[in-house]
C-alpha positions as CSV (number, residue, x, y, z in Angstrom):
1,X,68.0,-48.2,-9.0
2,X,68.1,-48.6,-12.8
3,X,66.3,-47.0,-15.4
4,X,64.6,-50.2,-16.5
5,X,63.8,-50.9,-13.0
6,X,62.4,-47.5,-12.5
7,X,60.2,-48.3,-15.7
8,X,59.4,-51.6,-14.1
9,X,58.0,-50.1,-11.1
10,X,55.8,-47.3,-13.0
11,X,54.2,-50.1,-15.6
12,X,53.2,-51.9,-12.4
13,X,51.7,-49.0,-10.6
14,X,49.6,-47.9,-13.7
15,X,47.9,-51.4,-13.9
16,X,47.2,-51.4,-10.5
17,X,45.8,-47.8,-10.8
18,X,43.6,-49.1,-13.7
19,X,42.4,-52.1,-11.8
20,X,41.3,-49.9,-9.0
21,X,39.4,-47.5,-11.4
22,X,37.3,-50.4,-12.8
23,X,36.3,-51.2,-10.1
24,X,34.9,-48.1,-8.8
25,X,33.3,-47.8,-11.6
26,X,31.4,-51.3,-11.5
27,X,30.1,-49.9,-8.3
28,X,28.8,-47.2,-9.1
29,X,27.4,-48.8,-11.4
30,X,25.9,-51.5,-9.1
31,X,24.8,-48.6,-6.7
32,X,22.7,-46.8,-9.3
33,X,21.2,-50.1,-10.6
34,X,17.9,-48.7,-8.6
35,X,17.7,-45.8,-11.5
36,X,16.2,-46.1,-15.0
37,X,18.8,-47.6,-17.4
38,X,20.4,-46.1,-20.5
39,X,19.7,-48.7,-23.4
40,X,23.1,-49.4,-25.4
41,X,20.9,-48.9,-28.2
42,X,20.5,-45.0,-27.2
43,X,17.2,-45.3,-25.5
44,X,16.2,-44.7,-21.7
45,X,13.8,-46.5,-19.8
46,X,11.6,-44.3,-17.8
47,X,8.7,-45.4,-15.5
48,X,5.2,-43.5,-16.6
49,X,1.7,-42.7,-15.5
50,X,-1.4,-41.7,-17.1
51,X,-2.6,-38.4,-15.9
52,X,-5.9,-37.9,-14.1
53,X,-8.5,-35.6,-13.4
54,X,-9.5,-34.3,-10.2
55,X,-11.5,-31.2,-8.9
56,X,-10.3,-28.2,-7.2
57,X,-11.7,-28.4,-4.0
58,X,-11.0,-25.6,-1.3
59,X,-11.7,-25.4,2.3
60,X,-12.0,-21.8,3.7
61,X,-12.2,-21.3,7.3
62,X,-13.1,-18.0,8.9
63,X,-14.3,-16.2,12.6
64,X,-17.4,-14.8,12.8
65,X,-19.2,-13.1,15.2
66,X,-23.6,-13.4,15.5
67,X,-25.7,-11.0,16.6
68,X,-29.5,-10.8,16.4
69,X,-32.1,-10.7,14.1
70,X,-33.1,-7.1,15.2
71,X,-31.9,-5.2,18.3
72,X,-32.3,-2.7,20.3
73,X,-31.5,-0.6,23.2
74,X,-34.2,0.8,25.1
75,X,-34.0,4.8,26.4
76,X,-36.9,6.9,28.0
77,X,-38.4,9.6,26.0
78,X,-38.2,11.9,28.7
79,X,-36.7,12.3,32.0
80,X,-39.0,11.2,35.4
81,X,-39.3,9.1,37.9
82,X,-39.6,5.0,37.6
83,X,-43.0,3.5,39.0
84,X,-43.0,0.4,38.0
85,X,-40.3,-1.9,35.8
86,X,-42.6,-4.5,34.0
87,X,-40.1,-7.4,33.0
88,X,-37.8,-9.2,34.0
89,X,-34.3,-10.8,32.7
90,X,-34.1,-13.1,29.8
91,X,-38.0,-12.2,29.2
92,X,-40.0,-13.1,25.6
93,X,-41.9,-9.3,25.1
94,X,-44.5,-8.8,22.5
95,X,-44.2,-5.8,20.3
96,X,-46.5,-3.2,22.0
97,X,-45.8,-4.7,25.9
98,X,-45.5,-2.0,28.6
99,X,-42.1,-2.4,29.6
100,X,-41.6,0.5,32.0
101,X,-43.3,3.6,33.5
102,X,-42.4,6.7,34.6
103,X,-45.4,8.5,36.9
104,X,-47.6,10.6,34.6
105,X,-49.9,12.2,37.1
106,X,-49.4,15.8,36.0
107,X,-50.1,13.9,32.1
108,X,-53.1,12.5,33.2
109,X,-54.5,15.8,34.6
110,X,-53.5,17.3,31.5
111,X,-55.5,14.8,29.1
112,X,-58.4,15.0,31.2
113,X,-58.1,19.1,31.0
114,X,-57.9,18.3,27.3
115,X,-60.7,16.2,26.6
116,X,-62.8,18.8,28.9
117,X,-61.8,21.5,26.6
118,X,-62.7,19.5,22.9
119,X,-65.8,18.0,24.5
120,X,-67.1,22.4,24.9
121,X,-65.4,23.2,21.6
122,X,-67.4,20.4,19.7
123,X,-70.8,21.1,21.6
124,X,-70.5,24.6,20.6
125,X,-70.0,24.0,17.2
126,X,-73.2,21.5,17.0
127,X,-74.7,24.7,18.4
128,X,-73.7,26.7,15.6
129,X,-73.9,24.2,12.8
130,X,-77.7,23.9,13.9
131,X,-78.6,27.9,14.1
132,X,-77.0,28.7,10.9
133,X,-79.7,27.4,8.6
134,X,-82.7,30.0,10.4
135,X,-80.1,32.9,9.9
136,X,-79.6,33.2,14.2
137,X,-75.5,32.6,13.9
138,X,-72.9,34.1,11.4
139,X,-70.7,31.9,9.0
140,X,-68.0,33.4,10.5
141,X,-68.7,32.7,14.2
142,X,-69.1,29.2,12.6
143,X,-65.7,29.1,11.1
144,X,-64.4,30.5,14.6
145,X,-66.2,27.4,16.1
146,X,-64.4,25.3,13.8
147,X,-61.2,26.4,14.6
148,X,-61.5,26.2,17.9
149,X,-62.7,22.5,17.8
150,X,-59.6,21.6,15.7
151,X,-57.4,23.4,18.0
152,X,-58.7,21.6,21.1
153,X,-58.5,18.1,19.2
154,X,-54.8,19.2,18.9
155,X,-54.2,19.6,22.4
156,X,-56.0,16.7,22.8
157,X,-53.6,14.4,21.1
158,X,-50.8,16.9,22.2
159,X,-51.4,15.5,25.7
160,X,-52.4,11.8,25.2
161,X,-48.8,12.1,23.4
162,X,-46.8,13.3,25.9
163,X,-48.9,10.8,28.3
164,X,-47.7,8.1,26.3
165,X,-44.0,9.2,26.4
166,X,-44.0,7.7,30.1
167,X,-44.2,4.7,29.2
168,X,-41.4,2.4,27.4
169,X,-42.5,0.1,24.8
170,X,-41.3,-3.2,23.6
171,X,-40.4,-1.9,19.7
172,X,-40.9,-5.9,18.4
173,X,-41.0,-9.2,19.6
174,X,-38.0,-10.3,21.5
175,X,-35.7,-11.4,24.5
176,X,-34.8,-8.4,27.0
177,X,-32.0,-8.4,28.9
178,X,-30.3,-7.2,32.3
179,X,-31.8,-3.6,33.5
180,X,-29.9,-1.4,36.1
181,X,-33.3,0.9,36.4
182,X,-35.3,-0.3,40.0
183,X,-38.5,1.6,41.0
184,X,-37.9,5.2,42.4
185,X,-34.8,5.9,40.3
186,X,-34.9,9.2,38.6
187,X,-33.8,8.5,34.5
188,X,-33.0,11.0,32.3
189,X,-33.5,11.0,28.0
190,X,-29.8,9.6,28.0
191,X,-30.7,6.3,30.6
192,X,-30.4,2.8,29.3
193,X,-33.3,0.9,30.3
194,X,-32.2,-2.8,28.7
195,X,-31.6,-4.2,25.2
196,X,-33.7,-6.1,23.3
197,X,-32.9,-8.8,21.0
198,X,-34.9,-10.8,18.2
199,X,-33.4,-14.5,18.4
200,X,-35.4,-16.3,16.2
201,X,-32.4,-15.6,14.0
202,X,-28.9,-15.4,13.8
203,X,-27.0,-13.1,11.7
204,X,-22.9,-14.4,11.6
205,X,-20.8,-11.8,10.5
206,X,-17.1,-13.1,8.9
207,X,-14.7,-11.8,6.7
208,X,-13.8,-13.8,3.0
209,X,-10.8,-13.5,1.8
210,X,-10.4,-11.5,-1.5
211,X,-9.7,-14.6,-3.7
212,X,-12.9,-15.9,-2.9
213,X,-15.1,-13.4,-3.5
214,X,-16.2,-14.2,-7.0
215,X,-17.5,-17.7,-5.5
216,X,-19.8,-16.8,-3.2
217,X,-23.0,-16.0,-3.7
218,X,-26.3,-15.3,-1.8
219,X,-28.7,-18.1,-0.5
220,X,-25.2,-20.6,-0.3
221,X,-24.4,-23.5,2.2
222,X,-22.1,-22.4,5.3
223,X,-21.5,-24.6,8.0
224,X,-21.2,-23.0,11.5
225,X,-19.9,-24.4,15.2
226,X,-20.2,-22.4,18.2
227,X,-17.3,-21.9,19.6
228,X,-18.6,-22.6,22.8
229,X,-20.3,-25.8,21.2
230,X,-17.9,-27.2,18.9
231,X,-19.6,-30.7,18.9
232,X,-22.6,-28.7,17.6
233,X,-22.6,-28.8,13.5
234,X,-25.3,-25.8,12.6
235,X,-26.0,-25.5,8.8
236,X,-26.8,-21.9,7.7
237,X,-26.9,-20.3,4.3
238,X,-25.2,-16.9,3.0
239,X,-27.7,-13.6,4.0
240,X,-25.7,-10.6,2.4
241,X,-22.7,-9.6,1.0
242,X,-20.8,-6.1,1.4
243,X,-20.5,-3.9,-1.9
244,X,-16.6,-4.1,-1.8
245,X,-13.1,-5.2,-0.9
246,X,-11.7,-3.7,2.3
247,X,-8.7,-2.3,1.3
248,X,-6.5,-2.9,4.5
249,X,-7.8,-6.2,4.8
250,X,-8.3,-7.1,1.3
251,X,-11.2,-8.9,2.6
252,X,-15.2,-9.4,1.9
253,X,-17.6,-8.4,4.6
254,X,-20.3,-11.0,5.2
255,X,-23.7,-12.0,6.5
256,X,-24.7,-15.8,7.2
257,X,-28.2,-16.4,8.4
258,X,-28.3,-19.0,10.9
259,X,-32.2,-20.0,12.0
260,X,-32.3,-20.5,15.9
261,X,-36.2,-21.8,16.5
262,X,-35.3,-22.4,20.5
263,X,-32.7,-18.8,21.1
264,X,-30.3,-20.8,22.4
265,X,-27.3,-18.8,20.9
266,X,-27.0,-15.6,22.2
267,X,-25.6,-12.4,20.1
268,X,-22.3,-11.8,20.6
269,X,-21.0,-15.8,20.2
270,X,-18.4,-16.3,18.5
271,X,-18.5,-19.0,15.2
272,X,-15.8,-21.2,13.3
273,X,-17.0,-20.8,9.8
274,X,-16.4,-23.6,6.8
275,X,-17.2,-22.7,3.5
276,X,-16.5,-25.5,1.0
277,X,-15.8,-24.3,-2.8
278,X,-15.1,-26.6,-5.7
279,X,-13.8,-25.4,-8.9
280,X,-13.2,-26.9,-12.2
281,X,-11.2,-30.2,-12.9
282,X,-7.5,-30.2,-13.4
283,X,-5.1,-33.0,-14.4
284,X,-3.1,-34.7,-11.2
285,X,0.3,-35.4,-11.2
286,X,3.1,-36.6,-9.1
287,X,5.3,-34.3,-7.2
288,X,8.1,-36.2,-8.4
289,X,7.3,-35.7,-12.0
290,X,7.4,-32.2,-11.9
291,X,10.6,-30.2,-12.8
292,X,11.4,-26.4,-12.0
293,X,13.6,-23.7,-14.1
294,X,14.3,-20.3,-14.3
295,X,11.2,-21.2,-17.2
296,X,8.9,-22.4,-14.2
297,X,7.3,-25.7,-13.7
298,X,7.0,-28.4,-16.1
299,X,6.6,-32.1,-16.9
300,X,7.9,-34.8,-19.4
301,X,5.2,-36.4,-21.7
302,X,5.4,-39.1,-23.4
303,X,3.9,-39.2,-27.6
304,X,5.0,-41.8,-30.2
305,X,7.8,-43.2,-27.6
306,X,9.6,-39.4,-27.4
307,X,10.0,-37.1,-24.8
308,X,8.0,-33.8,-25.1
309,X,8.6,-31.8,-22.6
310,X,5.3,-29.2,-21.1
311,X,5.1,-26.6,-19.1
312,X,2.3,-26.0,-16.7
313,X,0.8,-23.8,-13.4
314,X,0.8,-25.1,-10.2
315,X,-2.9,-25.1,-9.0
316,X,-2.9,-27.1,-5.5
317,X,-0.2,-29.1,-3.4
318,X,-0.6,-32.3,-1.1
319,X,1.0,-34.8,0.0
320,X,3.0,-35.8,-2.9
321,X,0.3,-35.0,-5.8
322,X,0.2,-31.9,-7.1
323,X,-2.9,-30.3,-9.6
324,X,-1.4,-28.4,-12.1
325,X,-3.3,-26.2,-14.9
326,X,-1.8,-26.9,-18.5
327,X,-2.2,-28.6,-22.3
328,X,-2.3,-32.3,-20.4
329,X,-5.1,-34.6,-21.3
330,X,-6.8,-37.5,-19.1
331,X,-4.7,-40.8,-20.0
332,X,-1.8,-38.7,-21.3
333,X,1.5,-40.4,-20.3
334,X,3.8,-38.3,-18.1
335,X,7.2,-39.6,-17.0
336,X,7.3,-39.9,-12.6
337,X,11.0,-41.6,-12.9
338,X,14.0,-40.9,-15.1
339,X,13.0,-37.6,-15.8
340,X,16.7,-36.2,-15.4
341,X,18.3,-37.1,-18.6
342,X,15.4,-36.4,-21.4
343,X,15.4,-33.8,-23.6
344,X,13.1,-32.8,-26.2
345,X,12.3,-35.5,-28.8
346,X,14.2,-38.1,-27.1
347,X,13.9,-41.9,-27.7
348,X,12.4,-43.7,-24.8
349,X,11.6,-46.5,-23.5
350,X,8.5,-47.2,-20.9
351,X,7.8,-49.2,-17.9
352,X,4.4,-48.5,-15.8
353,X,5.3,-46.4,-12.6
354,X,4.2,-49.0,-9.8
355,X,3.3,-46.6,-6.5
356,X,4.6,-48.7,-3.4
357,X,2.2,-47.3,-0.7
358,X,-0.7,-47.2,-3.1
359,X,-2.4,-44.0,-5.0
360,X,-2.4,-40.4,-3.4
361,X,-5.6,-38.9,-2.8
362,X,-7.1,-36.0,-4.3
363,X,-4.9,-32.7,-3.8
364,X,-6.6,-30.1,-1.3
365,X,-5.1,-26.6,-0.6
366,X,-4.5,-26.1,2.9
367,X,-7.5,-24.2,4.7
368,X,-6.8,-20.7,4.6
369,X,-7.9,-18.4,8.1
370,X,-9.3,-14.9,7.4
């Protein structure tokens, strides 16, 4: 082949090569037709927003465990033999009620020997106390007659006391429970007689999380569900709070008060606790709007048809929104599409951003389980 053929052959393949290249780039072109356009004047056209304001609104769920009002559980005094159990399981007691006795003969004889005893020591001393003005007794026999009626009132109350010890007593009002004690068992100082439980209310014990711990505050809303009645919405309000932070937990001990008129929850359930906490309002923003650099997270505003660009904190995340904490004001204009080519104090060009599946709602942080 000739040179000038040669050439031939290369002029034609460089036209062709040329050809193809313009086309690929018409498609391209044609294939990103769906993005914002760059304006031959310099400008881009980017599809905006205004901002909005929403509140920060957090969900905390916890465990807790209730337990009563007031319990107890019940021991004997002293050691003796049972003659008589005086309630029965799942029993309303009055404070005061004889629950159990032990036998007290040898007490009873005791009392009686004891009230024999002060009823002499207080006849002699009426005695006295009326021969003492015609000079026939002593002040000091007197003073000995005093003693001695003091010391047999003593005795006295001595054995009513330890009469009284044979007998267990309901401490308050209340629901008793299961007793392994029968008549004619021997119990000892270190027997458990029953427990005894004031249901009227219910104390729910949980653990906050740390971050939360500056929200709450005595005499606030908490909504509990037993576990073993889920169905069952019970509205209760916060009772105490612990002094400090658990440091292995990082966690807040605390107390929810739960009125139960009809003692239908029993200590010992087991709650799902909501507590619902709303803070301040932040603006909203797409997800899509927001850019992230080794600077952190930021967003593209848009004043006097230029790009400014603004960097903010994330606050909340959900489901495409986002609440973010920075210098952005309610109807502010911040760029959701076309964001990728601005820089600072660029020339733009706006469109309104047109959602396709309608607005997002607000932005909730997921519940958090302690």
């Amino acid at each position: 082949m000739t040179i000038r053929s040669q050439l031939a052959v290369t002029f034609v393949l460089a036209l062709l090569l040329a050809g193809g290249w313009q086309l690929l780039g018409g498609g391209t072109e044609d294939a990103n037709s769906g993005e914002p356009k760059r304006k031959s004047n310099g400008t881009t056209l980017v599809l905006i927003e205004p901002v909005r304001l929403a509140r920060d609104k957090v969900v905390v769920r916890a465990i807790g465990t209730g337990e009563a009002l007031k319990s107890a559980s019940l021991y004997p005094t002293v050691a003796g033999e049972v003659v008589d159990v005086a309630f029965r399981a799942e029993q309303h007691v009055t404070k005061g009620a004889a629950l159990l006795r032990l036998d007290d003969k040898h007490q009873r004889l005791a009392v009686r020997l004891a009230e024999v005893a002060e009823k002499e020591a207080r006849r002699q001393l009426r005695r006295l106390e009326k021969l003492i003005p015609s000079g026939a007794a002593s002040m000091s026999r007197l003073e000995t007659a005093q003693a001695a009626m003091e010391s047999a009132s003593l005795r006295l109350a001595q054995a009513r006391a330890a009469l009284g010890d044979r007998t267990v007593y309901a401490p308050f009002d209340g629901i008793i429970g299961l007793t392994d004690v029968e008549k004619g068992d021997r119990v000892s100082e270190n027997t458990l007689i029953a427990t005894l439980d004031d249901r009227s209310l219910i104390l729910v014990e949980f653990n906050l999380p740390e971050e939360f711990a500056g929200r709450i505050k005595i005499g606030g809303p908490v909504s509990l569900r037993p576990w073993t009645m889920l169905e069952r919405n019970m509205r209760g309000v916060i009772h105490a709070l612990g002094s400090r932070i658990d440091p292995v937990t990082r966690s807040l001990r605390v107390k929810a008060r739960l009125n139960d008129p009809d003692a239908s929850i029993r200590p010992g359930t087991s709650f799902q606790v909501r507590l619902d906490f709303e803070g301040r309002n932040y603006p909203r923003v797409r997800e899509v709007a927001v850019l992230w650099s080794r600077d952190g997270a930021s967003v593209w505003r848009i004043r006097d048809g230029r790009a400014e660009r603004v960097f903010v904190k994330i606050v909340r995340r959900d489901r495409g929104m986002i609440l973010v904490n920075g210098p952005l004001k309610k109807g502010e204009m911040i760029v959701v599409e076309g964001v990728q080519g601005l820089r600072p104090g660029k020339k733009v060009k706006t469109a309104p951003f047109i959602p396709s599946k309608g607005p997002a709602t607000p932005a909730r942080k997921p519940e958090p389980q302690s």
